[in-house]
C-alpha positions, 0 to 999 in steps of 0.5 A: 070675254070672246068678244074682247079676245077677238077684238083685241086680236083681230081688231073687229069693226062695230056691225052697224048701219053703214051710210053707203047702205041706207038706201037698201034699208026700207026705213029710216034709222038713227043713233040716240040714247035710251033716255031720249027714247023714253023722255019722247013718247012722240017717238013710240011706237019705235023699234029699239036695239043697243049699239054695243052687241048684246047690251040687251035684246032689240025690241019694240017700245010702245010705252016706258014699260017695255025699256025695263032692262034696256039700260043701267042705273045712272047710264044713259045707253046708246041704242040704234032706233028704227020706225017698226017694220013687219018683216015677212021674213028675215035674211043676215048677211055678212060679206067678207072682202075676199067675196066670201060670204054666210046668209042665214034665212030666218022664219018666214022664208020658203021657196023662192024667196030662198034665193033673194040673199044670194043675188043681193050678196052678188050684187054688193060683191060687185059694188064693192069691187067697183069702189060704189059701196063701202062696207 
C-alpha cells in the first residue's frame, strides 16, 4: 500500500541496474523470467531477485526447488539474474541528486573497510555532476 501511495505522489522510478553503472558491478546481470530460469538448468547456479520490489526474497537457485514461491500460477514473473558472487561484505548505497546520500554497511564490515562507501558515494557524486553517469 505505502509503496502505491508514494508512487503515485512522488512518481518513484524502479531501483534497478543502470547501464551507466555496469562497470562498477564485478558480474554479469540480465533481465528475464522465472520460466526461463527454471526451463535452463545450463544457467544454475544463478543468483535470482524479482524486478518488482518485494515480489519475493532474491536467492541462489541451484535446482527448480529453490524458485518455490518465487512466482504465481499461471504468471511468468520477471526477475533480474546475476552469476553468484560471495560478498565479504555488503554496502547499499542511495544518492539523491542534491548530493545527499544513506550508505548501510551490512555483516562482514569492520575497520577500514568502513570507509570504501563514502569515497565510492564521493566519486559518483562528482560523476554525476560532470554529466559522466546517469543514475
Amino acid at each position: 500500500m505505502s509503496r502505491v501511495f508514494i508512487q503515485s505522489v512522488h512518481n518513484v522510478p524502479s531501483i534497478d541496474y543502470p547501464a551507466s553503472l555496469k562497470n562498477f558491478l564485478g558480474r554479469r546481470v540480465w533481465r528475464t523470467t522465472i520460466d526461463s530460469i527454471s526451463n535452463n538448468p545450463e544457467l544454475w547456479p544463478v543468483f535470482v531477485k524479482p524486478v518488482e520490489e518485494k515480489r519475493f526474497t532474491g536467492r541462489l537457485v541451484r535446482s527448480t526447488s529453490d524458485l518455490v514461491g518465487c512466482g504465481t500460477c499461471g504468471e511468468d514473473t520477471e526477475a533480474y539474474c546475476s552469476e553468484p558472487v560471495d560478498f565479504i561484505a555488503e554496502w547499499r548505497c542511495f544518492v539523491v541528486r542534491g548530493g545527499k546520500s544513506l550508505t548501510y554497511a551490512g555483516t562482514g564490515v569492520t575497520g577500514l573497510l568502513r570507509l570504501i562507501p563514502p569515497l565510492c558515494v564521493v566519486r559518483l557524486h562528482r560523476m554525476w555532476m560532470h554529466r559522466k553517469v546517469t543514475l
